[in-house]
VEXDREN-115745 format. One line per field, with one value per residue (C-alpha): residue number from 0; residue in three letters; x, y, z. Coordinates in nm, 4 decimals, m for minus. Example, Ala and Ser with C-alpha at 12.3 -4.5 7.8 and 13.67 -1.06 7.14 Angstrom:
% VEXDREN-115745
seq	c(0,1)
type	c(ala,ser)
x	c(1.2300,1.3670)
y	c(m0.4500,m0.1060)
z	c(0.7800,0.7140)
***
This chain:
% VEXDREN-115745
seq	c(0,1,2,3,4,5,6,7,8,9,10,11,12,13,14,15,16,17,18,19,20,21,22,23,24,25,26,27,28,29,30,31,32,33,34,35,36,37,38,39,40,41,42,43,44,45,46,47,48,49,50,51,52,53,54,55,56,57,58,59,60,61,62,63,64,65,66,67,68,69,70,71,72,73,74,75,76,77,78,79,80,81,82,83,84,85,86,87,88,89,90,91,92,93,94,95,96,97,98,99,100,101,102,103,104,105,106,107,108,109,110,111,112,113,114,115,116,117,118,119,120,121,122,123,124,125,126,127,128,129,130,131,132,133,134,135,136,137,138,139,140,141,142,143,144,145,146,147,148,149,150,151,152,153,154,155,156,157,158,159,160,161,162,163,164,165,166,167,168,169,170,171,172,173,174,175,176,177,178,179,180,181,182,183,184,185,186,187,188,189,190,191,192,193,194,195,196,197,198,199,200,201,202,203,204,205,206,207,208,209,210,211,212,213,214,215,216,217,218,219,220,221,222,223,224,225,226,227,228,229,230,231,232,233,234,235,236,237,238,239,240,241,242,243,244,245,246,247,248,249,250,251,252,253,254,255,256,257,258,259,260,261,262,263,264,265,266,267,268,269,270,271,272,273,274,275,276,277,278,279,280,281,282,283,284,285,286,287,288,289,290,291,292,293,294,295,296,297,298,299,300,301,302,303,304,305,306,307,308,309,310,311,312,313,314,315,316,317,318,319,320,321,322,323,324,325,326,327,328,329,330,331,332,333,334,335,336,337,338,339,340,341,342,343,344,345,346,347,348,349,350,351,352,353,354,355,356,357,358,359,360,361,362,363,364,365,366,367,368,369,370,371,372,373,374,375,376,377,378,379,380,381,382,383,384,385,386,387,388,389,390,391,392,393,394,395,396,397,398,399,400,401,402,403,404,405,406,407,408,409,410,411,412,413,414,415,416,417,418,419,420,421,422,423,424,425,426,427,428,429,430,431,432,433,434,435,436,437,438,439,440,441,442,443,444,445,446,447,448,449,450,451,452,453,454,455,456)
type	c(unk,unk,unk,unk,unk,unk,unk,unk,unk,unk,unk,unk,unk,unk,unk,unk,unk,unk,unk,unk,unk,unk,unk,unk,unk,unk,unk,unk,unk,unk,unk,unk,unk,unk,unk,unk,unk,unk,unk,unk,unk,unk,unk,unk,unk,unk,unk,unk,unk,unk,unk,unk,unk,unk,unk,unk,unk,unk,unk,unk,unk,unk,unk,unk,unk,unk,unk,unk,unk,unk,unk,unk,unk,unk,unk,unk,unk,unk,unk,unk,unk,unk,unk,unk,unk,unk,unk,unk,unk,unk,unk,unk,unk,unk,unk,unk,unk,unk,unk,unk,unk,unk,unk,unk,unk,unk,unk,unk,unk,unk,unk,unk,unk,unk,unk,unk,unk,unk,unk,unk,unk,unk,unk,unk,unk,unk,unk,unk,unk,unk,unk,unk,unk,unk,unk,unk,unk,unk,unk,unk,unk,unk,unk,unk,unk,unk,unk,unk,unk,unk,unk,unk,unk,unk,unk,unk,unk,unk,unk,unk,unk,unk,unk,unk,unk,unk,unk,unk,unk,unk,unk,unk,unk,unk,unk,unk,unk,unk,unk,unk,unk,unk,unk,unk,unk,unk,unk,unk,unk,unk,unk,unk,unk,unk,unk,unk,unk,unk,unk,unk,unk,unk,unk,unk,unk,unk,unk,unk,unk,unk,unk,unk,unk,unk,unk,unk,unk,unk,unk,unk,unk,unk,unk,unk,unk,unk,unk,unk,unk,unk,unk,unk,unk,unk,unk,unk,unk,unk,unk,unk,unk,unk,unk,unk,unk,unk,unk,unk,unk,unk,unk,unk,unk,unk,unk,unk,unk,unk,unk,unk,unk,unk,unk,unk,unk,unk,unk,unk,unk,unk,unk,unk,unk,unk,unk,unk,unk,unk,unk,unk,unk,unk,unk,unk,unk,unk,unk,unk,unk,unk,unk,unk,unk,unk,unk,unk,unk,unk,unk,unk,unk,unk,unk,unk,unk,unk,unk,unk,unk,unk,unk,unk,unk,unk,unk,unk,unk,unk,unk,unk,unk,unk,unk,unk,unk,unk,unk,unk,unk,unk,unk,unk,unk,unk,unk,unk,unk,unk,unk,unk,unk,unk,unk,unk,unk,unk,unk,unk,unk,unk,unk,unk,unk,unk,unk,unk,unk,unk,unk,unk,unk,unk,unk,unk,unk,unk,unk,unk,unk,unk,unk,unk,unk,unk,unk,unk,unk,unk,unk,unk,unk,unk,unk,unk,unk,unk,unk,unk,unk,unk,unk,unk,unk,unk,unk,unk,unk,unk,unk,unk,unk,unk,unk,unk,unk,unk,unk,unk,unk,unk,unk,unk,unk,unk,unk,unk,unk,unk,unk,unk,unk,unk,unk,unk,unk,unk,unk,unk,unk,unk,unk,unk,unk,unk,unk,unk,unk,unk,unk,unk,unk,unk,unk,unk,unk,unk,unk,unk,unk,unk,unk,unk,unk,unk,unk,unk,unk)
x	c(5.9084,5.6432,5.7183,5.6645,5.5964,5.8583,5.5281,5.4443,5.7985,5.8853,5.5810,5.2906,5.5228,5.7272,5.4320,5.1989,5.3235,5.1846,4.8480,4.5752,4.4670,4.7730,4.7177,4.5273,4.5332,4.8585,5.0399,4.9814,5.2404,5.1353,4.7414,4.9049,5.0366,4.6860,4.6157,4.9689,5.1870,4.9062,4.5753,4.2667,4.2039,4.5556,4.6938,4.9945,4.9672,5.2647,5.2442,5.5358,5.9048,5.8101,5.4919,5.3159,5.1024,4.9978,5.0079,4.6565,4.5177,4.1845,4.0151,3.7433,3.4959,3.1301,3.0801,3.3306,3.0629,2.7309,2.4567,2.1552,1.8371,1.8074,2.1162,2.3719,2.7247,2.9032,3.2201,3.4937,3.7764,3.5021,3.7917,4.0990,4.2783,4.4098,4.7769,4.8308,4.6171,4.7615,4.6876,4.7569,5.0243,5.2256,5.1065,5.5031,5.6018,5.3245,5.3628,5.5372,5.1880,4.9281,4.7971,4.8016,4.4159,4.4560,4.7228,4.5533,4.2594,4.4684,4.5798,4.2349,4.0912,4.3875,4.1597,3.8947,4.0474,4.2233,4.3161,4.3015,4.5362,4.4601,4.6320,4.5969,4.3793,4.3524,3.9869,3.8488,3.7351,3.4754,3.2759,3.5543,3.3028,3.3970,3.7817,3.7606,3.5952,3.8329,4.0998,3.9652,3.8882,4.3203,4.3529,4.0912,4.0206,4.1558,4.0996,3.9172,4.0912,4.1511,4.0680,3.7001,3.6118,3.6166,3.6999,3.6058,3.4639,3.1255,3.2400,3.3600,3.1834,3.4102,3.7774,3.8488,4.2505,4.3666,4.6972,4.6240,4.9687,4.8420,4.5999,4.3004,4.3207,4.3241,4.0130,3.8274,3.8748,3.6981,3.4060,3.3968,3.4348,3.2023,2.9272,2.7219,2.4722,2.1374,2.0737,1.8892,1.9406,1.8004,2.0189,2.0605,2.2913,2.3606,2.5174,2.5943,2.6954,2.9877,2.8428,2.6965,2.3375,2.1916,1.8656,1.8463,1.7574,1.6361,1.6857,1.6430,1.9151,1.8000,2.1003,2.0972,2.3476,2.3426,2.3798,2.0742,1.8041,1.6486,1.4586,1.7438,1.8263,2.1764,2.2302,2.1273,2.3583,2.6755,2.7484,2.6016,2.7626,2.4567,2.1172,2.0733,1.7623,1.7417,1.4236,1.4381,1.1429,1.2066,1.1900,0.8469,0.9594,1.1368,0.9991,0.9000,1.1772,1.3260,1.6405,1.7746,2.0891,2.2269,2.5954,2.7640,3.1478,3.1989,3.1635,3.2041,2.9749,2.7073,2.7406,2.5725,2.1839,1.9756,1.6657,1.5188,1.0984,0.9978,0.7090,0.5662,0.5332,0.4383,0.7142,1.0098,1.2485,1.5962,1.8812,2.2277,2.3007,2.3937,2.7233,3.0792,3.0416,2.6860,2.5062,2.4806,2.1333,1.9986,2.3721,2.3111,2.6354,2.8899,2.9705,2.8828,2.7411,3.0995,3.1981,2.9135,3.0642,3.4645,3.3981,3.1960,3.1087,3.3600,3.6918,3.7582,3.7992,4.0791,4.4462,4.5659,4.8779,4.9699,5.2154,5.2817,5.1736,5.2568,5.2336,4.9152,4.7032,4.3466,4.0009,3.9357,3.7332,3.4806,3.2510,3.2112,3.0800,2.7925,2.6501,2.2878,2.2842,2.4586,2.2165,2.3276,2.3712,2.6394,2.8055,2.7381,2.9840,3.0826,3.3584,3.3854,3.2237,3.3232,3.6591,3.6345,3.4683,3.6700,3.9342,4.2467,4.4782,4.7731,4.7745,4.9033,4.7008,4.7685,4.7993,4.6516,4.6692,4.3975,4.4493,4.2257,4.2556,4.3318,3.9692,3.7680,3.5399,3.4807,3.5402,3.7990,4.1377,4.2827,4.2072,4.4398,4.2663,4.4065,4.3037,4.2970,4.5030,4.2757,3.9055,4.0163,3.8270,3.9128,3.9072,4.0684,4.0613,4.2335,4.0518,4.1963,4.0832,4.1221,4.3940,4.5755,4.4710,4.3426,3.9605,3.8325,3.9008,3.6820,3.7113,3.4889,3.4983,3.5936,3.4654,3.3457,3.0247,3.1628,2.8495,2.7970,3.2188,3.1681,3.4172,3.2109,3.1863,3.0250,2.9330,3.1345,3.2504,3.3911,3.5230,3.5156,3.8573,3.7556,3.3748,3.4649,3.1583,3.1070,2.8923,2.7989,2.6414,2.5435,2.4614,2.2143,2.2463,1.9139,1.7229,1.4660,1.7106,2.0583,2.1517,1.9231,2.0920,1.9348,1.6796,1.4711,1.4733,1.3983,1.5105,1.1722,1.1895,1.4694,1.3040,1.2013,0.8518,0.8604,1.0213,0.6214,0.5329,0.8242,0.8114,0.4424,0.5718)
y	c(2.7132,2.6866,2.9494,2.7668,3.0257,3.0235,3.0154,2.6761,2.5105,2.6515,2.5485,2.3400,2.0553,1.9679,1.8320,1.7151,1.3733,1.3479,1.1789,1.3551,1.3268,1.4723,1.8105,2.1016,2.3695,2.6149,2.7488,3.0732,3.2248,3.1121,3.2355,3.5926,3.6598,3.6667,4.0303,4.1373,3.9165,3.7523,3.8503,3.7692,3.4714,3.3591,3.5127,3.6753,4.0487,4.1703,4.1676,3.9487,4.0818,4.1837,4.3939,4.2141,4.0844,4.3874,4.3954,4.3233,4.6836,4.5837,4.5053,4.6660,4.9021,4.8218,5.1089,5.0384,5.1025,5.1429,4.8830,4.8402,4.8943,4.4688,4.4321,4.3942,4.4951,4.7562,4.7163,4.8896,4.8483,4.8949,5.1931,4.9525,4.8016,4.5085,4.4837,4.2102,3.9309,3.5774,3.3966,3.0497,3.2737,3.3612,3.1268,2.9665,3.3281,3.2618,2.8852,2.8828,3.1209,2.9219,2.5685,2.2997,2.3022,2.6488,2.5567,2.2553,2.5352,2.7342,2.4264,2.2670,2.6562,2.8080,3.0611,3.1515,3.1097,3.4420,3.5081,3.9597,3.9804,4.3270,4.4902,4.2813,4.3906,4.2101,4.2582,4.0102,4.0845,3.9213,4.1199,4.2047,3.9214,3.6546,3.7991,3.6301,3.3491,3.1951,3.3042,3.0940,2.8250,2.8389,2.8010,2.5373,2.3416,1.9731,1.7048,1.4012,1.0382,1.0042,1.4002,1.3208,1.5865,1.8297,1.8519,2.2025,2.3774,2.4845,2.7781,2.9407,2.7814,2.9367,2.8876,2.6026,2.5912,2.9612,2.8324,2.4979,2.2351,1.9873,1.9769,1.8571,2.1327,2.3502,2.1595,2.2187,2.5902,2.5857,2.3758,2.6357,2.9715,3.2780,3.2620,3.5667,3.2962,3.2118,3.3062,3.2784,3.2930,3.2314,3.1658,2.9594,2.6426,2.5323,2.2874,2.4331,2.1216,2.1595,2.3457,2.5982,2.5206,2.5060,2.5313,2.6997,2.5160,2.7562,2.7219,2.8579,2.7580,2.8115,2.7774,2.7531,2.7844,2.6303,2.9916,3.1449,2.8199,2.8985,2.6117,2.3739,2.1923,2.2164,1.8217,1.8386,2.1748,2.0158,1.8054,2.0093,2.1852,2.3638,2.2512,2.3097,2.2917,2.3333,2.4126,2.3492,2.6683,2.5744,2.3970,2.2742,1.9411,2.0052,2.2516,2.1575,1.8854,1.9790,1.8644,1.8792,1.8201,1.8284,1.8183,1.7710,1.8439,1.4438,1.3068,0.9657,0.9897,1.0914,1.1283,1.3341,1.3208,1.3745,1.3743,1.4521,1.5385,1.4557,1.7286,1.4503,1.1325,1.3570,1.1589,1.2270,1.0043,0.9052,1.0523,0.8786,0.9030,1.3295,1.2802,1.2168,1.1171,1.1340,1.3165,1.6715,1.7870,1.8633,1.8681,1.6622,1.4190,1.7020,1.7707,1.5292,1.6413,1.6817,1.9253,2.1652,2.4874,2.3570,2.0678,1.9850,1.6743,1.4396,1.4268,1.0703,0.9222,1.0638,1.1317,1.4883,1.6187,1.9824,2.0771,2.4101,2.7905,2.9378,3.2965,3.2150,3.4068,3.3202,3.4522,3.7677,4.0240,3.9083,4.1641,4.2705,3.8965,3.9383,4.2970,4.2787,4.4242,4.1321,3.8489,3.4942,3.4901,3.7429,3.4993,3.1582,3.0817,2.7577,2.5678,2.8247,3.0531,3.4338,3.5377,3.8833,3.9854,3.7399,3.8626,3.7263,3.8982,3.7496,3.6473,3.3360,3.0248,2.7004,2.4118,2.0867,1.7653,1.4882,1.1030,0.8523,0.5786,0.2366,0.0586,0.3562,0.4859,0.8476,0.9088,1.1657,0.9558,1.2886,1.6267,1.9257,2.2601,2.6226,2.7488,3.1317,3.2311,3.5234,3.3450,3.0125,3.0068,2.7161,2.8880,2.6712,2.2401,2.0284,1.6894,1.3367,1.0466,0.6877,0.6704,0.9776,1.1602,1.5979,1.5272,1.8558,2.1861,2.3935,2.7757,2.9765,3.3209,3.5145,3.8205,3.9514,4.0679,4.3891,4.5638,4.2421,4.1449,3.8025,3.6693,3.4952,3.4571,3.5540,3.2362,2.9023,2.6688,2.3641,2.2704,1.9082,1.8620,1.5479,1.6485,2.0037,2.0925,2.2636,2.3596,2.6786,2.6813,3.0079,3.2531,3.5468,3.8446,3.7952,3.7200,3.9778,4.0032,3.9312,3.7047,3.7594,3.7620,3.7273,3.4919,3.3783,2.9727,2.7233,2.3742,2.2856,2.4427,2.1842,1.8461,1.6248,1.6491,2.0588,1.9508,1.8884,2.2392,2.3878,2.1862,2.3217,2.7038)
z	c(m8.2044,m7.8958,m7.5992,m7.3236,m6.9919,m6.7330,m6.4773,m6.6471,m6.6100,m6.2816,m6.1275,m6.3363,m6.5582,m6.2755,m6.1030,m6.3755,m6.3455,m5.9974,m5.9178,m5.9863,m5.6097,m5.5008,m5.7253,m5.6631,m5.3623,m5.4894,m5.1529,m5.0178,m5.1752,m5.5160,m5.4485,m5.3026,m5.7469,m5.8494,m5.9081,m5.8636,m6.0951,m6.2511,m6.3502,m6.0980,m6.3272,m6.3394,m6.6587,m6.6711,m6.6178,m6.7937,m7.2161,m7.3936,m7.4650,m7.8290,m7.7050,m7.9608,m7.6554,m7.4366,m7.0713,m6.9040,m6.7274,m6.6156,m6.9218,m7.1388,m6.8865,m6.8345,m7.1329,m7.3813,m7.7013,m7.7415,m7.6822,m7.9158,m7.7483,m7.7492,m7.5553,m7.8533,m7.7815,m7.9875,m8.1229,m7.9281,m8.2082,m8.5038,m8.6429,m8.6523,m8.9585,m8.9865,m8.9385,m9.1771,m9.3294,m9.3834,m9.6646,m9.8109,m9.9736,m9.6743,m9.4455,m9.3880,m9.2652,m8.9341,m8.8765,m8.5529,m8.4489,m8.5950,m8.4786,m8.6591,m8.7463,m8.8641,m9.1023,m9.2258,m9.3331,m9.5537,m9.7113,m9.7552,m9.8740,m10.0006,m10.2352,m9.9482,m9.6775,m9.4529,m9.1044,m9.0273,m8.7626,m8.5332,m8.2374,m7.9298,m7.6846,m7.3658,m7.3200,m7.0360,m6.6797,m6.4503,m6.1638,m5.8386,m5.6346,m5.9139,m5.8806,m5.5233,m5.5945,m5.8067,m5.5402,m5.2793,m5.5649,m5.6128,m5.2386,m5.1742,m5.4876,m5.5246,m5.8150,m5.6759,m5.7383,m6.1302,m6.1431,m6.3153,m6.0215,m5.8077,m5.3962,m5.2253,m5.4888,m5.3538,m5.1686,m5.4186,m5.8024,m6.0651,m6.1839,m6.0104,m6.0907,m6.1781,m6.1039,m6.2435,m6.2659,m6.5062,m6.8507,m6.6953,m6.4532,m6.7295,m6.8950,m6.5509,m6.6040,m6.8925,m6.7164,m6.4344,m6.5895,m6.5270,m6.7396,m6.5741,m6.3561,m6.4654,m6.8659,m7.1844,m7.5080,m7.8265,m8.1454,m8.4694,m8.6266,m8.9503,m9.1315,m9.4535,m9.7431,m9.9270,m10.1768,m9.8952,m9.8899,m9.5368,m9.3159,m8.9608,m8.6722,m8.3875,m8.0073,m7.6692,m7.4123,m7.0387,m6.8241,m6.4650,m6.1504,m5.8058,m5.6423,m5.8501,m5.7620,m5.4321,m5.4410,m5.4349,m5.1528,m5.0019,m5.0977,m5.4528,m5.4983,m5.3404,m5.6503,m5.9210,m6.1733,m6.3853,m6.4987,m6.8715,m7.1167,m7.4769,m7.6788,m8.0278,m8.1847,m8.6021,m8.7829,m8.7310,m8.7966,m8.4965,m8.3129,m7.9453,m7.9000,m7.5500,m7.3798,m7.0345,m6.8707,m6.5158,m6.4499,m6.1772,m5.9925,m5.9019,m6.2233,m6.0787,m5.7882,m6.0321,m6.4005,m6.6309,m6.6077,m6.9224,m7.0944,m7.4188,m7.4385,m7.8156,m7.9064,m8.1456,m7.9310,m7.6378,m7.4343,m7.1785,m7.2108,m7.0718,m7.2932,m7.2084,m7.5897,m7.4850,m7.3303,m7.5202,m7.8725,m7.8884,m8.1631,m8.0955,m8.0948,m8.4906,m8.6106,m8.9493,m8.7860,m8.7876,m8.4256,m8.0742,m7.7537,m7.5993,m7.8702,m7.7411,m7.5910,m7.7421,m7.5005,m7.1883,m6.9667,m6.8326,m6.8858,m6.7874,m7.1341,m7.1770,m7.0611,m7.0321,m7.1006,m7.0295,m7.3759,m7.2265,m7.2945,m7.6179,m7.7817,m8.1007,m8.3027,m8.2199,m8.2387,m8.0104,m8.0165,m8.2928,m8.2049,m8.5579,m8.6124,m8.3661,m8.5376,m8.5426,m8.9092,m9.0746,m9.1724,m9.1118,m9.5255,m9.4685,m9.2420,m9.3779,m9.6436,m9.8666,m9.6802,m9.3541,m9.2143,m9.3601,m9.2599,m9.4138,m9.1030,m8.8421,m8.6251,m8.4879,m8.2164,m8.1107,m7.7146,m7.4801,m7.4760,m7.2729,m7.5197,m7.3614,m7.5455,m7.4905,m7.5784,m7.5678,m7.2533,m7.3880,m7.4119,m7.4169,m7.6745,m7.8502,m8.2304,m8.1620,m8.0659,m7.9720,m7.9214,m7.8735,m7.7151,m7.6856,m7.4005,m7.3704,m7.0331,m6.9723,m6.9927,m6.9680,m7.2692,m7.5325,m7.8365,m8.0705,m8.0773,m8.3209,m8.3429,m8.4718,m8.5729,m8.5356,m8.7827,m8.6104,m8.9020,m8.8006,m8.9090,m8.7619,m8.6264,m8.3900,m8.3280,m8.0795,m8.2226,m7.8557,m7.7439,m7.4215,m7.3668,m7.1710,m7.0400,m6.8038,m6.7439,m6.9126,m7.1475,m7.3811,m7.7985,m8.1046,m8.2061,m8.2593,m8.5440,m8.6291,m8.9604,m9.0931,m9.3387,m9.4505,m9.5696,m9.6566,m9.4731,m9.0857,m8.8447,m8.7082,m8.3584,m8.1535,m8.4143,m8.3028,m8.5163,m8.6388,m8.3435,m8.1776,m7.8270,m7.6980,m7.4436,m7.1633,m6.7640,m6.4358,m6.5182,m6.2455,m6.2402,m5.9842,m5.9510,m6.0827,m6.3982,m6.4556,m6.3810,m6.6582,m6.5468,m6.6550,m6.9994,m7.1761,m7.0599,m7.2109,m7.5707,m7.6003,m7.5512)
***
């Protein structure tokens, strides 16, 4: 049976029938629990009853392991054994902990397919300044009309709801979370076939933050969420294809802007096609631009119900996943990706279901997400289709990259039932550097007119 948090029914559910216009904002007294009662974030601090869930002490320090000399985190918990592993086998004993995509794996790999449960370590922090910042987002922050956006967000930029009192508030978490400002990074995807045959398509992701662009003008950064651009480098049939995106808080004032530069017809063009359901970029037709990240862009095709917060094991602290001596062979297996080297942990989550509005369009009639209560992370997603029917499952393989406080993950998946194929997007063990921070970027380096001088890197 669900656990549903006594936070969540004394305070969230009671109002999530409210108009979104109405929600937002928590009272003082409220705002005052995070970092006493709660975490800064909005987790609860105290572990569960059972103490299968520990209490949350700070999380990992700034020098938890060892980093390689290209920025790779160590693993912290590299010494620990599993304390149990379920199987297709004993699956029935964990049900009431396991989604319903997670279930539907064993059954559709019941030979392959394993979950190592460790000890639970509640890992995640953010720098002290991004502590406050999401404290004056729980004080400030409102949902616009319909709740496609956000009202007095700008002072502040990340968390926007750590006390949030509906689903979509949740959801907006996820949009707004700390991702350590302006970054790069370089990485791989594949899209192995069912009987695990793949090729790697190579990017570069620059990602960009109102705060960080000095260049932009105090106009163009009161609606905007981040500026993002993707380089595809292999392979060559692809190589030079740029993309770039700009998102912003009032979804409804101004939607998502994108283009695409095609390296062979030497041509920026308009992209409206990269929002929703639109093919994800080189993805062979197994995930859509809004599955990027778990999910991202606007919400407003979709009702949002908060289910509650539940006790789950999930995906945390993968850091054995992102070791820079495994090849992406030693990862990339038929059906999934290998679970041998996965690891699960059991913590809280807030379960958020989305449905489809009546006369709107995206292939996915519903979506459930698991949102992590420490990161705000979604880290699982069970996806339906038009007959109601679970078509796919998504995972983002958590971890935090500790020597810069950002909860982040290895890499992330999503698993297509009905194919028996998936898609594996954010691998990097093989690439020449980690994630790289405080990059230097200007609104310029974000227009479409830079995106021909970045395709011909």
């Amino acid at each position: 049976m669900k656990k549903t948090s006594t936070l969540i029914m004394a305070f969230g559910l009671g109002l999530s029938l409210l108009p979104y216009s109405v929600l937002g904002a928590v009272p003082a007294a409220e705002v005052a629990k995070l970092g006493v009662t709660l975490t800064p974030l909005g987790g609860e601090m105290a572990g569960n009853a059972e103490g299968s869930i520990p209490a949350w002490t700070g999380g990992l320090p700034v020098d938890a392991a060892p980093v390689t000399s290209n920025g790779f985190p160590g693993d912290p918990f590299a010494d620990e054994q599993p304390l149990f592993i379920i199987t297709a086998q004993n699956m029935e004993q964990h049900e009431d902990k396991l989604s319903p995509g997670m279930i539907a794996m064993f059954k559709r790999y019941p030979d392959t397919f394993k979950m190592p449960v460790y000890p639970s370590h509640r890992t995640a922090s953010v720098p002290k300044d991004i502590e406050e910042k999401a404290k004056i987002s729980a004080a400030n922050t409102t949902l616009i009309e319909s709740g496609n956006g956000l009202n007095n967000f700008t002072e502040s930029r990340y968390y926007a709801f750590p006390i949030p009192q509906n689903g979509l508030e949740v959801i907006w978490n996820h949009l707004t979370r700390y991702r350590g400002g302006n970054l790069r990074r370089m990485y791989v995807q594949a899209a192995p076939q069912a009987n695990g045959a793949y090729s790697l398509v190579s990017f570069v992701d620059d990602v960009a933050f109102p705060d960080f662009m000095p260049d932009l003008s105090a106009e163009n950064a009161a609606n905007l969420l981040l500026m993002f651009k993707q380089r595809v480098t292999a392979p060559s049939r692809l190589a030079g294809n740029v993309l770039l995106v700009h998102d912003s808080l009032d979804q409804i004032k101004s939607p998502r802007m994108a283009w695409v530069y095609n390296a062979g017809q030497r041509r920026v063009r308009r992209a409206p096609q990269v929002a929703y359901d639109g093919p994800g970029t080189a993805a062979d037709g197994m995930r859509t631009s809004d599955n990027f990240d778990m999910y991202n862009g606007a919400p407003d095709r979709y009702d949002w119900k908060l289910v509650g917060k539940r006790e789950m094991y999930i995906p945390y602290n993968n850091f054995r996943l992102l070791d820079p001596s495994l090849k992406y062979a030693d990862l990339l297996k038929v059906g999934h990706t290998n679970q041998d080297l996965a690891r699960y942990e059991m913590h809280r989550v807030w379960e958020v279901e989305a449905t489809l509005k009546a006369g709107e369009r995206n292939i996915y009639a519903k979506r459930t997400f698991y949102v992590d209560e420490d990161t705000w992370t979604i880290v699982l997603s069970d996806l339906y289709d038009g007959r109601g029917q679970l078509w796919r499952v998504g995972e983002a393989k958590a971890m935090p990259y500790y020597q810069r406080q950002i909860p982040a993950f290895a890499f992330e998946a999503q698993y297509d039932l009905q194919a028996g194929r998936y898609i594996a997007t954010g691998l990097s063990n093989e690439e020449k550097e980690f994630v790289q921070f405080d990059i230097k970027a200007t609104a310029a380096d974000f227009t479409p007119a830079a995106l021909r001088s970045t395709g011909i890197r």
